[in-house]
C-alpha positions as CSV (number, residue, x, y, z in Angstrom):
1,X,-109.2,-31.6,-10.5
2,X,-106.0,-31.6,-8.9
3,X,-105.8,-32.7,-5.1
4,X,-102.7,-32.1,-3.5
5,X,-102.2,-32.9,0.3
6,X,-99.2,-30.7,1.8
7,X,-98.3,-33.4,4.0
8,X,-98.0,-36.0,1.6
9,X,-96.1,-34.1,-1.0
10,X,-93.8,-32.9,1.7
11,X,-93.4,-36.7,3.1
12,X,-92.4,-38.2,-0.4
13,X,-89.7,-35.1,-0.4
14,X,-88.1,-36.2,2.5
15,X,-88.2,-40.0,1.9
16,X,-84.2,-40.4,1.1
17,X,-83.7,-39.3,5.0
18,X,-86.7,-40.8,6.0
19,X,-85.3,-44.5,4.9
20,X,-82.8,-43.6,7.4
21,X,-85.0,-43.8,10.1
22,X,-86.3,-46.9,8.9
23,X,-87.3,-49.6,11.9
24,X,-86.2,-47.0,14.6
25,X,-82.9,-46.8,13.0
26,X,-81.2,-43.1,14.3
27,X,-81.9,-40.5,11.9
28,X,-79.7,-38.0,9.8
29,X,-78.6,-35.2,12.5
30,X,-80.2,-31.8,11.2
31,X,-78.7,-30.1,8.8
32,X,-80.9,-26.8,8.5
33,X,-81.5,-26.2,4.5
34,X,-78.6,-28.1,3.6
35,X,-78.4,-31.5,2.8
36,X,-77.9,-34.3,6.1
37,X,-76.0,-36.9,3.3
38,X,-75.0,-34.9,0.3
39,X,-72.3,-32.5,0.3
40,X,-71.6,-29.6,-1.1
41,X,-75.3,-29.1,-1.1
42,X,-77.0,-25.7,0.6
43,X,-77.0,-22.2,0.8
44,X,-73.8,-20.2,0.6
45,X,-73.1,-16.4,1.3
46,X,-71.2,-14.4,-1.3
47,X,-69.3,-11.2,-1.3
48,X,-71.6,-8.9,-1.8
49,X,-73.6,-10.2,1.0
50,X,-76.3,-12.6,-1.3
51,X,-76.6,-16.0,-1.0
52,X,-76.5,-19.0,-3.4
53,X,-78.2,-22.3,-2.7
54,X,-76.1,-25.2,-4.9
55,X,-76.6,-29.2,-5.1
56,X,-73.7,-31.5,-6.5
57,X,-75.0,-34.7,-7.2
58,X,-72.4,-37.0,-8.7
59,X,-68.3,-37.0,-9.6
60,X,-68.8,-35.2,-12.3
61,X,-70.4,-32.7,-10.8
62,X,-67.6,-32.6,-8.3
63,X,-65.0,-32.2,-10.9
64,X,-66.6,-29.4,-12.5
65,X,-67.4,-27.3,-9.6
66,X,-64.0,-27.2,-8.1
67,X,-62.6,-26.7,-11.7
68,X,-65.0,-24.2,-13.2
69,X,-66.8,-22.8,-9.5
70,X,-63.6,-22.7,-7.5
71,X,-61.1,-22.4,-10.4
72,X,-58.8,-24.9,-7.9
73,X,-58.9,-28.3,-10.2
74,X,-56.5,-29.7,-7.7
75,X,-59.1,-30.2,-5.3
76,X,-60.8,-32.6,-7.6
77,X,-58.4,-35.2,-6.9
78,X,-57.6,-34.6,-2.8
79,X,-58.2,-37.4,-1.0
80,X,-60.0,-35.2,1.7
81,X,-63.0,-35.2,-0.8
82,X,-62.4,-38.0,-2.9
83,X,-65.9,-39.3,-3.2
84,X,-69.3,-38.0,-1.6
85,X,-69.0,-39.6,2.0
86,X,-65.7,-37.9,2.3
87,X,-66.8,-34.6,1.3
88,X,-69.8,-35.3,3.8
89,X,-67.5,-36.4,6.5
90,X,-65.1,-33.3,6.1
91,X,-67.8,-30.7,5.4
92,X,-66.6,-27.9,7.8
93,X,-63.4,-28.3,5.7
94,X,-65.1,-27.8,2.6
95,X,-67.3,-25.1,3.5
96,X,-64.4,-23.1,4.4
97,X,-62.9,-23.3,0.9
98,X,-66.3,-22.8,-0.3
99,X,-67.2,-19.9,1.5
100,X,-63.7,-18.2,0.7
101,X,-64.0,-18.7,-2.5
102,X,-67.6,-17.0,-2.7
103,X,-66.4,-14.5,-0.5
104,X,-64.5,-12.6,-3.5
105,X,-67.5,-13.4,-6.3
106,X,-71.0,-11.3,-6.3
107,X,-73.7,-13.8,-6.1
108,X,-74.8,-13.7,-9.5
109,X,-70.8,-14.0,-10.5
110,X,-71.4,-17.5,-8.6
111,X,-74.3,-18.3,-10.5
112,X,-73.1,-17.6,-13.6
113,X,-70.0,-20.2,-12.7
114,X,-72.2,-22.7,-11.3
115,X,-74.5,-22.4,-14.6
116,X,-71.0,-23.2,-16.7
117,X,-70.6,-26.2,-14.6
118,X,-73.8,-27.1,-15.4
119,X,-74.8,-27.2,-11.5
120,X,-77.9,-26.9,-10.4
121,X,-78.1,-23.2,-8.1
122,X,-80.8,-20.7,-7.3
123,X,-80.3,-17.4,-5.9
124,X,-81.5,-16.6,-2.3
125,X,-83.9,-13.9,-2.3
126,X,-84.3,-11.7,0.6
127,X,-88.1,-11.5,1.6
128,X,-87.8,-8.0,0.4
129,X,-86.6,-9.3,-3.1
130,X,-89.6,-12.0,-2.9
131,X,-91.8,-8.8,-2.5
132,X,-90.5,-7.3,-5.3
133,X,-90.0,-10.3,-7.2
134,X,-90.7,-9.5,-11.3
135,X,-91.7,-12.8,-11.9
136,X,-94.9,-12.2,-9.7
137,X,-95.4,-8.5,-10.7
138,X,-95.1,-10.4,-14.7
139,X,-97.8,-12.9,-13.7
140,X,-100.0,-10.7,-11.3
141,X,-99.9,-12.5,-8.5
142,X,-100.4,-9.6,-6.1
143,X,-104.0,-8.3,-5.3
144,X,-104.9,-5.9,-3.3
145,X,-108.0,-7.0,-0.7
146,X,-109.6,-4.6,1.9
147,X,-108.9,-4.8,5.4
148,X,-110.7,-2.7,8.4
149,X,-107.2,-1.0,8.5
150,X,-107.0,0.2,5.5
151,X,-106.1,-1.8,1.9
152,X,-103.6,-4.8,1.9
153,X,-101.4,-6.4,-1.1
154,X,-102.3,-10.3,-1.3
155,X,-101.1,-13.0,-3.2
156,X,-102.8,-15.0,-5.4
157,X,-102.6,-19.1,-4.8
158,X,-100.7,-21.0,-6.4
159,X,-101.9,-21.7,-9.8
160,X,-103.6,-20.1,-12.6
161,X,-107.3,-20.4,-13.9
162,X,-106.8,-17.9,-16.6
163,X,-106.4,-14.4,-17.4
164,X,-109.8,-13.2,-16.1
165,X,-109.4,-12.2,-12.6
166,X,-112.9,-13.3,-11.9
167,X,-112.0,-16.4,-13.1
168,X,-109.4,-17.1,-9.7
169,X,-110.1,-17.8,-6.3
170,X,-111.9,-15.6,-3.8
171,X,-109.8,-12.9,-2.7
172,X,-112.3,-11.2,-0.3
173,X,-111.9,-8.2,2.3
174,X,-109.9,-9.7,5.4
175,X,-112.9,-9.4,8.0
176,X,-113.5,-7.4,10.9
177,X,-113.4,-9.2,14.1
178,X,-116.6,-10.4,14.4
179,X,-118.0,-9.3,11.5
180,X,-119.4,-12.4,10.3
181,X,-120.5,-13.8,13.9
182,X,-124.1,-13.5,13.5
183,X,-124.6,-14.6,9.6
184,X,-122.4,-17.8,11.2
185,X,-124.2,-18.6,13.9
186,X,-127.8,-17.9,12.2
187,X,-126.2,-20.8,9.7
188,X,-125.7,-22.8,12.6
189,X,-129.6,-23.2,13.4
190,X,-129.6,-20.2,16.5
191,X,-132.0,-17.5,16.0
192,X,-132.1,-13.6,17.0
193,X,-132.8,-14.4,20.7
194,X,-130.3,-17.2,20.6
195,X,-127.7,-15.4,19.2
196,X,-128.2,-12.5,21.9
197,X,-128.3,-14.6,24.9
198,X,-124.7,-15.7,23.5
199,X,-124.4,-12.1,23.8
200,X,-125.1,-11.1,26.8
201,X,-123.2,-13.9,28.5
202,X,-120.4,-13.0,26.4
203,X,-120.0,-15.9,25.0
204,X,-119.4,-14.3,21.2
């Protein structure tokens, strides 16, 4: 048995801000899906209009991206970025050479760079890539489920309880509106004449 609350696994992921906010302290201005105190760290576009979502987290790090990533060693050593409060202080800078960079590489030409570096990356899908995705297609994730307007594609929870269909979670026909009024309401303790004065008041 596995119990996992959303808010608390969401909570502990956003502790490092979080201290910052610590006793009523100000906290880290928003920084979207990059990073409020780490920097290079977020999604950036590419050429061929993809995006790449990259995290540095130390010096050497550092060194190897702007050697290996932005093929400009020189950077390593500017004083502009020398360390990570700099670089988080002179972001806009940054992102600029960033971005220019990227702007002449195809996003999996970035990856591959970042992967020699030994950086930490993922590729931005598109929600029309997530739909296509063939890691779910590989683990049949999608089901299809009934719906009063016709079949709909579903996907599975997370997690996996076997190969057995039958042996996953409930993946029942979306129901009509109203549909299961009655059987609800009977659980409930109201009878027939119950249930139709609800009716007729309009109540349900």
């Amino acid at each position: 048995h596995i119990d996992i609350s959303m808010l608390e696994a969401l909570a502990e992921w956003t502790t490092y801000p979080l201290y910052y906010a610590m006793d009523g302290a100000a906290p880290p201005a928003r920084s979207g899906a990059a990073h409020a105190t780490i920097y290079p760290y977020g999604p950036f576009p590419t050429g061929d209009g993809g995006q790449v979502m990259l995290g540095l987290q130390n010096e050497r790090e550092w060194v190897n991206f702007c050697t290996t990533v932005l093929q400009q060693p020189a950077l390593a050593t500017d004083e502009r970025f020398a360390g990570n409060a700099r670089r988080v202080a002179a972001r806009d800078a940054l992102r600029s050479l960033i971005v220019d960079t990227f702007s002449h590489l195809t996003a999996p030409q970035v990856v591959k760079r970042l992967e020699a570096a030994q950086i930490a990356n993922a590729r931005v899908n598109t929600m029309a890539e997530v739909w296509a995705h063939p890691q779910l297609q590989a683990r049949k994730r999608w089901r299809e489920v009934g719906s009063p307007a016709g079949p709909l594609p579903a996907l599975l929870p997370p997690g996996s309880w076997g190969d057995d269909p039958a042996d996953g979670p409930r993946m029942d026909p979306v129901p009509a509106l109203g549909e299961h009024t009655d059987a609800i309401l009977t659980e409930l303790g109201l009878n027939a004449a119950a249930i139709g004065r609800l009716r007729d008041a309009q109540a349900v």
